[in-house]
C-alpha positions in Angstrom: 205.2 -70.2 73.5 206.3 -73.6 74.4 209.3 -75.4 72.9 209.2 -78.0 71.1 209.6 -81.4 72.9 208.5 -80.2 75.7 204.7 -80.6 77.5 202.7 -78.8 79.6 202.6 -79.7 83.0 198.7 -80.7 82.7 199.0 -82.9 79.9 202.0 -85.4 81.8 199.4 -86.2 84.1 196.8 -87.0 81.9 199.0 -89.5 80.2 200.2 -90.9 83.2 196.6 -91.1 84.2 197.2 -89.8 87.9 195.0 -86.8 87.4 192.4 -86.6 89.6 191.4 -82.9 89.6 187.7 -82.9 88.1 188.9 -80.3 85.5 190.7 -83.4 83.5 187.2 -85.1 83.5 186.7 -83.1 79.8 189.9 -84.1 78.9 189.6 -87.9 79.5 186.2 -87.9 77.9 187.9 -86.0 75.0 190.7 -88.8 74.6 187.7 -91.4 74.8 186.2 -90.0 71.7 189.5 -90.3 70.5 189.7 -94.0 71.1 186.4 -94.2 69.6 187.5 -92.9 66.3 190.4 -95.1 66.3 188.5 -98.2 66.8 190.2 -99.0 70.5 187.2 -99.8 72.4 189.3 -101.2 75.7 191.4 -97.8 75.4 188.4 -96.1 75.4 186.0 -97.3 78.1 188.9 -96.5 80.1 189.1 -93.1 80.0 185.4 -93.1 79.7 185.1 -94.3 83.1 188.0 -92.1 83.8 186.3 -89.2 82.9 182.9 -90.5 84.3 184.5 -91.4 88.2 185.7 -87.6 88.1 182.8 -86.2 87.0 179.6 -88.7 87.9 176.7 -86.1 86.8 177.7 -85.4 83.0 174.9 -86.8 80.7 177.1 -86.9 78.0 180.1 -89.0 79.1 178.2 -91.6 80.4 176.3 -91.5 76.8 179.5 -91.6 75.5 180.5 -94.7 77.5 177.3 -96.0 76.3 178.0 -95.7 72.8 181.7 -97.5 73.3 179.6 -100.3 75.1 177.1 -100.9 72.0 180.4 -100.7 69.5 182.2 -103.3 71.8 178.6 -105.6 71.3 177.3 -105.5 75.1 174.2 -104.2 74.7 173.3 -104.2 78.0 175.8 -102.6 79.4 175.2 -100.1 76.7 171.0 -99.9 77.9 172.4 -99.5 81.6 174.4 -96.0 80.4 172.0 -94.9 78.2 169.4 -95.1 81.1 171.8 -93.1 83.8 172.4 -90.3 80.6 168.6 -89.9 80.3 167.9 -89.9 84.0 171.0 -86.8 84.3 169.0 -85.4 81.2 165.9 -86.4 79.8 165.7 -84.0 77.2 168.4 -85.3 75.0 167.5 -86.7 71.6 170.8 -88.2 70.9 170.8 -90.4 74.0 166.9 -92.0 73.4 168.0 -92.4 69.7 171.3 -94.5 70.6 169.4 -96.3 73.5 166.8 -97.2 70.4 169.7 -98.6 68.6 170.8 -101.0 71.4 167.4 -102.1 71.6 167.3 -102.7 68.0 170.4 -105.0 67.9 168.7 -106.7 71.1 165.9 -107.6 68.8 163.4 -105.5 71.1 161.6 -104.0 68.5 159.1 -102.0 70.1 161.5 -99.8 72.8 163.8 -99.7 70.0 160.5 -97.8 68.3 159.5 -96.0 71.2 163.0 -94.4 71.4 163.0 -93.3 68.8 159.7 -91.9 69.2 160.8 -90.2 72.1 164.1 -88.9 70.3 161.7 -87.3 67.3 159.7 -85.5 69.7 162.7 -84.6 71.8 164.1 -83.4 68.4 161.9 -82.9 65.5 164.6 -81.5 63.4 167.0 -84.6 63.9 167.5 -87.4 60.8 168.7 -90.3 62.8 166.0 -91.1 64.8 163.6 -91.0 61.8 166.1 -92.5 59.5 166.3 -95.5 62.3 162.4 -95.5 62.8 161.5 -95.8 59.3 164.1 -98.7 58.9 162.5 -100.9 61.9 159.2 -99.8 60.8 159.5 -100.9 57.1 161.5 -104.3 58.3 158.5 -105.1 60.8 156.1 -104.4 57.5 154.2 -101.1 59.3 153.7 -98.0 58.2 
């Protein structure tokens, strides 16, 4: 049991931010989502990229960083994530869906469609994609 006050040695480095040991990639992405909540967007494409430099391969931090990236407004820099997530796995829903999104707020219509297109088939039993479809669809008067 630890006293109170007092941290474990891990969790100094990760607040100093001189952890470089892949394990602390999870924990970086974890305190982006964090940031995320909170509304800090700069505090968290830090540790995004923090958590992305130690561990280049996970879909789903550089989703996340993709998300941060739409929130902050720069769309393309959100596209550019959203493209590396799918290429490191093409099979998740989540990432077409929120590429769809970025497209939609680009006012590209049609990929924003097709991802979610792509998200539904992915994910048949997922509501955001259709929710998002429908939406464009209806706003673009087709059925």
């Amino acid at each position: 049991m630890e006293r109170k006050g007092r941290q474990r040695p891990g969790n100094r480095g990760l607040q100093r931010g001189d952890s470089t040991h892949p394990r602390y990639a999870r924990a970086f992405a974890s305190r982006c989502g964090v940031w995320l909540i909170k509304g800090d967007n700069d505090r968290a494409i830090v540790d995004c990229n923090e958590a992305i430099r130690l561990d280049p391969q996970n879909a789903k931090f550089v989703h996340n960083r993709g998300l941060v990236w739409r929130r902050k407004g720069d769309y393309d820099r959100a596209i550019a994530d959203y493209n590396e997530a799918i290429r490191l796995n093409p099979q998740d829903a989540n990432t077409f869906n929120g590429r769809g999104v970025a497209w939609k707020f680009k006012g590209d219509y049609d990929r924003a469609i097709a991802d979610y297109n792509e998200a539904i088939r992915l994910n048949p039993q997922g509501s955001s994609a259709f929710y998002n479809r429908a939406g464009r669809m209806a706003r673009q008067g087709r059925r």
